[in-house]
C-alpha positions as CSV (number, residue, x, y, z in Angstrom):
1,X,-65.0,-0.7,-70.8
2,X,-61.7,-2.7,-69.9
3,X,-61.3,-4.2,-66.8
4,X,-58.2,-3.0,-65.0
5,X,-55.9,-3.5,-62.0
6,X,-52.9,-2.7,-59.7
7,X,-49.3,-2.3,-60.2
8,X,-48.1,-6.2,-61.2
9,X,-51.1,-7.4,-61.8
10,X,-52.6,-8.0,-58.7
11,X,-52.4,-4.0,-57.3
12,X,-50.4,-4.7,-54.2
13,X,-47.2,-3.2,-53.1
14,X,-44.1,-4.8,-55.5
15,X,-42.0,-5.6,-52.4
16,X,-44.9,-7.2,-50.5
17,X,-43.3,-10.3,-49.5
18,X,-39.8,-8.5,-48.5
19,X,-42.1,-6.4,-46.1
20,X,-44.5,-9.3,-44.6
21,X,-40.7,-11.2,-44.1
22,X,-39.0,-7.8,-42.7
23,X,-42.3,-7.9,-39.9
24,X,-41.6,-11.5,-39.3
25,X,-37.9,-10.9,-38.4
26,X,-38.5,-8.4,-35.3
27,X,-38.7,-10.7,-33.2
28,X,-35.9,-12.1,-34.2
29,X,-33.8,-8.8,-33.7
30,X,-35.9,-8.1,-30.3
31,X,-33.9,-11.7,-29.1
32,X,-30.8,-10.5,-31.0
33,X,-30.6,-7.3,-28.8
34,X,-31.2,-9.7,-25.8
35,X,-28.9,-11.9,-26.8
36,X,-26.0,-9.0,-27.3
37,X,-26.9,-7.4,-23.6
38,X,-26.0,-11.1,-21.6
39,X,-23.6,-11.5,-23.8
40,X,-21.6,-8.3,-22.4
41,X,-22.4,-9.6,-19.0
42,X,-21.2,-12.4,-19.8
43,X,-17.9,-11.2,-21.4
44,X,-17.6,-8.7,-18.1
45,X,-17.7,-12.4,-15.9
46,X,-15.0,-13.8,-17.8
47,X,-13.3,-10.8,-17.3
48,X,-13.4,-11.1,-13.3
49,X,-12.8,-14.6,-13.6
50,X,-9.7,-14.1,-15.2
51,X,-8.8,-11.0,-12.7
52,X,-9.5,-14.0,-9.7
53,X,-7.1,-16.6,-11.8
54,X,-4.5,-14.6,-11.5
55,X,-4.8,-14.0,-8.2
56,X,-5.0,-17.4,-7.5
57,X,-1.8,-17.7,-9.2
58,X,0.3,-15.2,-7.4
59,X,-1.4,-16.8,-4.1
60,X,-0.1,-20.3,-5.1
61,X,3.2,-19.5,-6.4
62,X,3.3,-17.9,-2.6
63,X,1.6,-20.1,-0.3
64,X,3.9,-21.4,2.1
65,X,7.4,-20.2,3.8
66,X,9.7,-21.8,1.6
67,X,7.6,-20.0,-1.6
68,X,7.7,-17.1,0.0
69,X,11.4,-17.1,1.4
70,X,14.0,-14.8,-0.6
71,X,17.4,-15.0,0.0
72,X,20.3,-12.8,-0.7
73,X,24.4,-13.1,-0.2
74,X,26.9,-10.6,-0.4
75,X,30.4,-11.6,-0.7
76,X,33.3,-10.1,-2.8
77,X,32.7,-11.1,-6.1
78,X,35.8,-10.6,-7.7
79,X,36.9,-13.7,-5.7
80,X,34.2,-15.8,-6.2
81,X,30.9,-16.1,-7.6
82,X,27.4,-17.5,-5.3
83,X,24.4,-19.0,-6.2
84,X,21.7,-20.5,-3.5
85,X,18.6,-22.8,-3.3
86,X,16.7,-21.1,-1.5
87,X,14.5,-23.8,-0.2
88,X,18.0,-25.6,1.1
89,X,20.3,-22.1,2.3
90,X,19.5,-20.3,5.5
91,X,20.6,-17.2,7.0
92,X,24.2,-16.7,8.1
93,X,27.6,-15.4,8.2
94,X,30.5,-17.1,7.1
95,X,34.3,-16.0,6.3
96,X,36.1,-17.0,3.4
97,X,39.5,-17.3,2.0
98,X,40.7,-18.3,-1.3
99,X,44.6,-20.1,-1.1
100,X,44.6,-22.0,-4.2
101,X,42.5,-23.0,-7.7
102,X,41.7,-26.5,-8.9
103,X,43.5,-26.9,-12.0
104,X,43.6,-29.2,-15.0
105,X,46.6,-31.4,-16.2
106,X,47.4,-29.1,-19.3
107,X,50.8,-29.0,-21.8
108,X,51.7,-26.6,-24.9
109,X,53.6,-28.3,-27.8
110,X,56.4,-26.1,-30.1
111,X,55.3,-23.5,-32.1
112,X,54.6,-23.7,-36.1
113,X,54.4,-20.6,-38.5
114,X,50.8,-21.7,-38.9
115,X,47.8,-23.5,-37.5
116,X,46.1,-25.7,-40.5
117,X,48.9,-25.5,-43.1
118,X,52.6,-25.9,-41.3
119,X,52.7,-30.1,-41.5
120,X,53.9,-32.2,-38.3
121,X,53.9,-35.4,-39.9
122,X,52.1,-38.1,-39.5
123,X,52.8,-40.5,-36.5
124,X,50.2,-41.5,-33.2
125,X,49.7,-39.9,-29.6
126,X,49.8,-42.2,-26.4
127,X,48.5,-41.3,-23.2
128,X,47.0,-42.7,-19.6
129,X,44.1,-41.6,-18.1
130,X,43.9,-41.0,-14.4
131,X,41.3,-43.8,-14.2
132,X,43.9,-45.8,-15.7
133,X,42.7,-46.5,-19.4
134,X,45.1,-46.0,-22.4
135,X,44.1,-44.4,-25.4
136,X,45.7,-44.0,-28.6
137,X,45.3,-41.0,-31.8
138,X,46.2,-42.3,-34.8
139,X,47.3,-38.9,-37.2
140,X,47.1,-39.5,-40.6
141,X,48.6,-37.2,-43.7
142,X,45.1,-35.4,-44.5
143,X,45.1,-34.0,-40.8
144,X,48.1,-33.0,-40.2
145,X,48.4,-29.9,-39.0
146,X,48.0,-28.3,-35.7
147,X,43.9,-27.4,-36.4
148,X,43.8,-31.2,-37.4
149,X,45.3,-32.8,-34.4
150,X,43.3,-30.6,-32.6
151,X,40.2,-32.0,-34.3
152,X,41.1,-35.1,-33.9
153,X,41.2,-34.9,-30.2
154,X,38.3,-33.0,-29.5
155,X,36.4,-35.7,-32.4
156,X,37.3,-38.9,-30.6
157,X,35.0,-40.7,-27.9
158,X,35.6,-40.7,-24.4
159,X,39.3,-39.1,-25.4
160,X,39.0,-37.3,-21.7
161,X,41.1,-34.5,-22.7
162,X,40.4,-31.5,-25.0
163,X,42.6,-29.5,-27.4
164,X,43.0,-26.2,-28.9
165,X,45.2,-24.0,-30.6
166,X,46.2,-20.4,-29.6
167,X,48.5,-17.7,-30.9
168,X,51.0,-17.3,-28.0
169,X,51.1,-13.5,-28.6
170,X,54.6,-13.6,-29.2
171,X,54.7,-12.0,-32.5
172,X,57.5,-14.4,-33.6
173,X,57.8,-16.3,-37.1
174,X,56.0,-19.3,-35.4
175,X,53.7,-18.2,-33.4
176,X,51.2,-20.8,-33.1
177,X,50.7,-23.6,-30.3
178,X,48.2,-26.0,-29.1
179,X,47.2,-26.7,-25.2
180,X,46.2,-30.4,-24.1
181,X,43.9,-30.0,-21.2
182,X,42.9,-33.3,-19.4
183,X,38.8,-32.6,-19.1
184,X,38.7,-33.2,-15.1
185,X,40.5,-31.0,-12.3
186,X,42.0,-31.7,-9.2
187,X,45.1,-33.7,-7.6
188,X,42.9,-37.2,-8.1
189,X,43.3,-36.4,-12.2
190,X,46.6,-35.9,-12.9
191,X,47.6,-37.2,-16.3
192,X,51.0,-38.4,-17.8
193,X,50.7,-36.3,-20.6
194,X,50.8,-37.6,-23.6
195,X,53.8,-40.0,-25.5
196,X,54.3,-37.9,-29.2
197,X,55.5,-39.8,-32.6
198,X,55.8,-38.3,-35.7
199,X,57.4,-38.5,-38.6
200,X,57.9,-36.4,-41.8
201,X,57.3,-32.8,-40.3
202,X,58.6,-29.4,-40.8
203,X,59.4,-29.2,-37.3
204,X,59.8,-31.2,-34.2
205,X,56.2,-31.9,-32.4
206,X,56.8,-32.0,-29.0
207,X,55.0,-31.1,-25.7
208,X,57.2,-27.6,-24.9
209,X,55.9,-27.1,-21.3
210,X,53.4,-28.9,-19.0
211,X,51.3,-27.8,-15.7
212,X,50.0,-30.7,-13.6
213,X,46.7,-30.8,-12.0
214,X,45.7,-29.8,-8.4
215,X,43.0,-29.3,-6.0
216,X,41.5,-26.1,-4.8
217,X,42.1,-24.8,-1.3
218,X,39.4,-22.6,0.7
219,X,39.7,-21.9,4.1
220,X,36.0,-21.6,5.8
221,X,35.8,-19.8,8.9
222,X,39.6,-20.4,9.6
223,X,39.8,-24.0,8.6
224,X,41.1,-25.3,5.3
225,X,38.9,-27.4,2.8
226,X,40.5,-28.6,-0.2
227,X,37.8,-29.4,-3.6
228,X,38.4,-31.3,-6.8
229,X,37.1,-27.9,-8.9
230,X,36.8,-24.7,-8.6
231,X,32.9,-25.1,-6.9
232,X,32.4,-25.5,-3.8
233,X,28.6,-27.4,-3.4
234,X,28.6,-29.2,0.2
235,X,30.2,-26.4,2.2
236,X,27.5,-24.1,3.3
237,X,24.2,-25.5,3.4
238,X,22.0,-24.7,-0.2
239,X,25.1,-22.1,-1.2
240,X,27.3,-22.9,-4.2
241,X,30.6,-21.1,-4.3
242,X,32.1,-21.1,-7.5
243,X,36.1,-19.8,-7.3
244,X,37.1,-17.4,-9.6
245,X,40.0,-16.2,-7.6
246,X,42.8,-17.1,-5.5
247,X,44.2,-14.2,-2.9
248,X,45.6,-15.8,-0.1
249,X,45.8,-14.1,3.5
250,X,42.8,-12.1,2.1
251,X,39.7,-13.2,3.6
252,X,35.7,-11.9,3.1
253,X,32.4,-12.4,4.9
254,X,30.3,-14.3,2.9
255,X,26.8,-13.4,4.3
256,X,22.6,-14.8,3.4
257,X,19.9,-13.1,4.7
258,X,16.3,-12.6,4.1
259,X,16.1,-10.4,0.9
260,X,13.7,-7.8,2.4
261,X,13.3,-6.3,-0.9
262,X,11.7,-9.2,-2.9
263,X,9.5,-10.6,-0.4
264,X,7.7,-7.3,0.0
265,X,7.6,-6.8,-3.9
266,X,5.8,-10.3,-3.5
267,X,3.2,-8.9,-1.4
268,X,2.7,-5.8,-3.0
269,X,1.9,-8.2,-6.1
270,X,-0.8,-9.9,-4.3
271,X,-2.2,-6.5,-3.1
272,X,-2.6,-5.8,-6.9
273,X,-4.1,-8.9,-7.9
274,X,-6.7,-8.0,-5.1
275,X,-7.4,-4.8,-5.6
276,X,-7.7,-5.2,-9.4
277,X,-10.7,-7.4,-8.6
278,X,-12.0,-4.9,-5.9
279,X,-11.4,-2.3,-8.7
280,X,-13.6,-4.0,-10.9
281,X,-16.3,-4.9,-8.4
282,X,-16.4,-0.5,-7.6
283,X,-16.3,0.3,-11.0
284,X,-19.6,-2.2,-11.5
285,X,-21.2,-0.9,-9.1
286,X,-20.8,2.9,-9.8
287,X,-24.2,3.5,-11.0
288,X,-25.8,6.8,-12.3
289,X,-28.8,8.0,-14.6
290,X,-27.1,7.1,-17.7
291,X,-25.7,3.7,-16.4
292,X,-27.5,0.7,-18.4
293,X,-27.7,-2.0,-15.5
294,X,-28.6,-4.6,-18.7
295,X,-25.2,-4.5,-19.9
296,X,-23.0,-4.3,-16.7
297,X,-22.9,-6.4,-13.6
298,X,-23.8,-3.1,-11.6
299,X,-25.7,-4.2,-8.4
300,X,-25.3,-8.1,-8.9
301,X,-25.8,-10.2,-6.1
302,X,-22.7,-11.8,-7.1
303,X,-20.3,-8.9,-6.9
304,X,-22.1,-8.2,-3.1
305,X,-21.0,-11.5,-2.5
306,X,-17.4,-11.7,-3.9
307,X,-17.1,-8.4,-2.2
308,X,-18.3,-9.9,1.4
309,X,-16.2,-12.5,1.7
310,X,-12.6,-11.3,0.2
311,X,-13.3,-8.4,3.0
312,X,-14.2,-11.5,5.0
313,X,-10.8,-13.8,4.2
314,X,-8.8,-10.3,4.5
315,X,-10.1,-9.2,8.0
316,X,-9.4,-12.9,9.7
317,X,-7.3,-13.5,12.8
318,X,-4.8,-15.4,12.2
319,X,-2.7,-17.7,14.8
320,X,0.8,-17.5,15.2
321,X,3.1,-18.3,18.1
322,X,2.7,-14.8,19.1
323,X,-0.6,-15.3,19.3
324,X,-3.8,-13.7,17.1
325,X,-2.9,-11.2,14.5
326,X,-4.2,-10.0,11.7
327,X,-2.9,-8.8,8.0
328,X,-3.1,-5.0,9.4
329,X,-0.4,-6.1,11.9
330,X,2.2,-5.9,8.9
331,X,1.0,-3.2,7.0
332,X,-1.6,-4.6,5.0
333,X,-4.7,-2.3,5.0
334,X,-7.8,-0.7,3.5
335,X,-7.7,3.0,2.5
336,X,-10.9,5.0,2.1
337,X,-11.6,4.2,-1.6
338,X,-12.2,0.5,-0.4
339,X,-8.8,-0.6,-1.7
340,X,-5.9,-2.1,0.3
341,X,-2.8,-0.6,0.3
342,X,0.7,-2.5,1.9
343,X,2.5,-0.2,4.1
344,X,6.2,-1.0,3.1
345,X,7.8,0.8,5.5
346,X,6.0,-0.5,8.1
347,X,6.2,-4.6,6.3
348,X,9.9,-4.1,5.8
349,X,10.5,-3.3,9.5
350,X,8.5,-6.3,10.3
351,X,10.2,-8.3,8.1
352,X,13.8,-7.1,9.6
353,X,12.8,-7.1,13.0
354,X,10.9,-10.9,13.2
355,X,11.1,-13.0,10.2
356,X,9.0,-15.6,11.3
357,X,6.1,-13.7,12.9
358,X,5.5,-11.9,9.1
359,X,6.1,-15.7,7.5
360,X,3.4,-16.7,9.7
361,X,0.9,-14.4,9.7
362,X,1.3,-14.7,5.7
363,X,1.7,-18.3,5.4
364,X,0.0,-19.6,8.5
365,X,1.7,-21.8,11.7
366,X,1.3,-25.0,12.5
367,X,2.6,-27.6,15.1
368,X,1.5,-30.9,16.9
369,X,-0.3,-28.7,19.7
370,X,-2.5,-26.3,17.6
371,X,-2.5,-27.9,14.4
372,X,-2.5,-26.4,11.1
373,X,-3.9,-22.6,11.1
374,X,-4.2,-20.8,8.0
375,X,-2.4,-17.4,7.3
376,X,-3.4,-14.7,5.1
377,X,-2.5,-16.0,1.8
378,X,-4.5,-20.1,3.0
379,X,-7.7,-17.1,3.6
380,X,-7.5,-15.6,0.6
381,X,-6.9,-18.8,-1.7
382,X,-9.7,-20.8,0.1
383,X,-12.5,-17.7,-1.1
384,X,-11.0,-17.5,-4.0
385,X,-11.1,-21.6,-4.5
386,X,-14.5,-21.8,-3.6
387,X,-15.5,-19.2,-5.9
388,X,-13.7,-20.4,-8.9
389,X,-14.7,-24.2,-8.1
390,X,-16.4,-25.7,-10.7
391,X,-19.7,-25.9,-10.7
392,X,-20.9,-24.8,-7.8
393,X,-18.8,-21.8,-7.2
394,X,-20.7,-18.3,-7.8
395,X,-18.2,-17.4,-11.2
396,X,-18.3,-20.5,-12.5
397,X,-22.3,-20.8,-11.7
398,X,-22.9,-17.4,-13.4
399,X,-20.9,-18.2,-16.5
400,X,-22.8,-20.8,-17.2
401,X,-26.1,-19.6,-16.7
402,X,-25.0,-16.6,-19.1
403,X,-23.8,-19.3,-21.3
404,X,-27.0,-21.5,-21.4
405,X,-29.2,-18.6,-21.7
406,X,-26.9,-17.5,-24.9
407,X,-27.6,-20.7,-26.1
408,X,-31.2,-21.3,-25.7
409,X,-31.7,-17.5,-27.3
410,X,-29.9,-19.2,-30.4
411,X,-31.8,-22.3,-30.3
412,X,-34.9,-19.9,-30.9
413,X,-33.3,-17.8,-33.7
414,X,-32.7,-20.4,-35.4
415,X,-36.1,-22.1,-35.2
416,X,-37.6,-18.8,-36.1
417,X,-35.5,-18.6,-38.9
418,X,-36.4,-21.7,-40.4
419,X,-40.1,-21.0,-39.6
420,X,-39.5,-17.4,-41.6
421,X,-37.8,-19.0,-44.9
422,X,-40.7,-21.6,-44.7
423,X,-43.3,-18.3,-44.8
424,X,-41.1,-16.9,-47.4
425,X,-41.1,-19.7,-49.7
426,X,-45.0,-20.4,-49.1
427,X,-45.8,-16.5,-50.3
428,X,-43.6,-16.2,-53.0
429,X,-45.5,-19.6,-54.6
430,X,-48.6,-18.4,-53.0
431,X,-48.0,-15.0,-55.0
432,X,-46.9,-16.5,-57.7
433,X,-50.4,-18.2,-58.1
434,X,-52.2,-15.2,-57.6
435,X,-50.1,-13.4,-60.1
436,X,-50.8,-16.2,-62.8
437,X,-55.0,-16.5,-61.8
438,X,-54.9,-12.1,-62.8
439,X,-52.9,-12.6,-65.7
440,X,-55.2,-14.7,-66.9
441,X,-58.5,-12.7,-66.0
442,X,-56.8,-9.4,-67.8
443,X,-56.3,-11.6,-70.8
444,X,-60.0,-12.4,-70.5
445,X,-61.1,-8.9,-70.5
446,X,-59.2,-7.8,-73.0
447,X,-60.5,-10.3,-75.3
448,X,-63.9,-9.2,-74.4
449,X,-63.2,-5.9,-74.6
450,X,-62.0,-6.5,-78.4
451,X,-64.8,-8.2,-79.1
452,X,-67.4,-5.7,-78.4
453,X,-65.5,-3.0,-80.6
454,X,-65.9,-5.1,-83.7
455,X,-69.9,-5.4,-83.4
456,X,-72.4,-2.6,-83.5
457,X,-75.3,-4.5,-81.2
458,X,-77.5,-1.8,-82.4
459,X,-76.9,-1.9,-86.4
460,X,-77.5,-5.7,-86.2
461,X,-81.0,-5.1,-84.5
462,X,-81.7,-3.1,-87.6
């Protein structure tokens, strides 16, 4: 009788080492799932961090008066164009009048039938700057024409004058001309224009008509200023007027005010940024049967406490010189959902009526007597501050410990890992053994088993 055994040998399952393994890793998956529910609270805290960032931003960029200040002019535009610092400009009214426009010392030479092939010859121009320096274009044969002249000019360092050629429009035979323009304006550059030789040409080059330079003339509230250009930078505190138009005996209001409009589309910005994060901190907390606290940030103490203390910063009094107010005071509210909402009606008509009461209350007041008293937007970046403040603010402090505990899950993984493909390798030898020690017993039986079929034990008793 043969002595027999299992499938491979040893009569235990063919995958046995695959399964022992496959109950080694559950623990490793158990830490996995851990691992993947801190790691979407941790993904939801960067979120609100970043949602608090950009508060902080918009609360920076808007911090004090002259951040917050907008300023807008109206004027009459097809006279002359405005552009303001607004940290330098105040508010006012001003009348202006246009007489005259800075100009440049400018000539036109004769005309040629064309502008890079008619030749003028070869020869030199001559000319005096205003600052009294004399400089001299040599014209050689390769550029003589009016395009080469023109390059010439416009090539040469510190020529202080430009040049170009035009079409006069006048549909002639010769139709083209260039313009000489000395660079600066105004009566202290006027130029003698330039002395022409040449030699050789087609036709005479020769300056045909010339305009000499002068100053601009503005009159500002009834008195005349005269300027070099056609800018005016020094006349109105933080305003630039740039000229673009001369009408005398016709005269405009040129008038900066507070630009109602942009100021309150600041604050409604901020009211975003702060209710995106109060958003976030509801929608967390909305909690039902089906809601799996593991994975969310529902109920954290550190949404109660974010929560506490931006109410906290938004309900302050705040100093100004008309005494205590508060953010309400100007429209700034909370509506029923838990949000705030900026009455604009009500902030514009603020704004309009008393500038500096709604720059205060935003921005704070200060002076020798009471010191420095925080406004609405000092309240608001001081929690935010503190919370963001690494390392000991409650964000920063949170992303970390989600961090670390991310990490020391991994640590583990890993070390169980290494302690699994340790196990593996010691079965699959130890297996290997074992298969090798029942090869080898089969082999014996079988050789027994042939052995007794050859010989009769009985017949040899005979």
């Amino acid at each position: 009788m043969g002595i027999s055994f299992g499938s491979i040998n040893t009569g235990l399952p063919k995958d046995i080492v695959k399964q022992i393994i496959e109950a080694e890793k559950i623990p490793i998956k158990k830490m996995e799932g851990r691992k993947g529910k801190i790691n979407s609270k941790k993904e939801l805290v960067g979120d609100l961090v970043k949602r608090m960032e950009d508060m902080r931003g918009l609360l920076n960029a808007n911090s004090d008066d002259r951040s917050l200040k907008e300023l807008s002019a109206a004027y009459d535009d097809k006279i002359v164009g405005v552009t303001m610092d607004k940290n330098a400009a105040k508010p006012g009214s001003h009348q202006i009048e246009v007489l005259q426009l800075a100009q440049k010392s400018s000539a036109m030479t004769s005309a040629f039938e064309s502008k890079d092939e008619s030749y003028i010859g070869v020869g030199y121009i001559q000319y005096q700057l205003p600052n009294g320096d004399s400089k001299e274009i040599y014209i050689d044969p390769d550029n003589s024409s009016l395009e080469g002249v023109a390059k010439l000019i416009n090539n040469t360092p510190d020529a202080g004058m430009s040049a170009k050629v035009i079409d006069d429009g006048t549909g002639g035979d010769a139709p083209y001309r260039m313009i000489i323009s000395l660079e600066g304006s105004g009566d202290g550059n006027i130029a003698e224009f330039p002395y022409m030789y040449f030699v050789d040409g087609e036709n005479d080059f020769f300056l045909e008509k010339e305009r000499p330079a002068q100053d601009a003339i503005i009159k500002v509230d009834g008195f005349e200023v005269q300027l070099p250009e056609n800018k005016a930078k020094d006349i109105i505190e933080g305003v630039t007027i740039d000229l673009k138009k001369a009408v005398p005996g016709e005269e405009f209001s040129l008038s900066v005010t507070e630009d109602i409009q942009k100021i309150s589309e600041k604050i409604q910005g901020i009211v975003e940024k702060i209710n995106s994060v109060l958003s976030f901190i509801k929608e967390q907390n909305t909690l039902d049967e089906n809601s799996d606290t593991s994975r969310t940030l529902g109920g954290d103490f550190i949404l109660q406490t974010l929560e506490s203390r931006l109410r906290s910063a938004l309900f302050k009094n705040i100093l100004t010189e008309d005494g205590f107010k508060r953010a309400g005071d100007i429209g700034i509210t909370f509506q029923r959902d838990g949000l705030l909402k900026l009455d604009t009606k009500k902030f514009d008509n603020e704004l309009s009526s008393n500038y500096k009461k709604v720059s205060q209350i935003l921005t704070g007041y200060a002076n020798a007597e009471v010191g420095n008293n925080p406004g609405f937007v000092d309240n608001l970046k001081e929690t935010v501050n503190n919370t963001l403040r690494s390392p000991s603010g409650i964000l920063r402090s949170r992303q970390r410990s989600l961090k670390n505990s991310i990490s020391q899950i991994d640590r583990r993984i890993q070390q169980k890992q290494r302690t699994i493909e340790r196990k593996e390798k010691n079965l699959k030898d130890k297996f290997a053994r074992l298969e090798g020690t029942i090869s080898q017993i089969q082999n014996q039986g079988a050789g027994i088993a042939a052995l007794g079929a050859q010989t009769n034990p009985v017949t040899q008793l005979g």
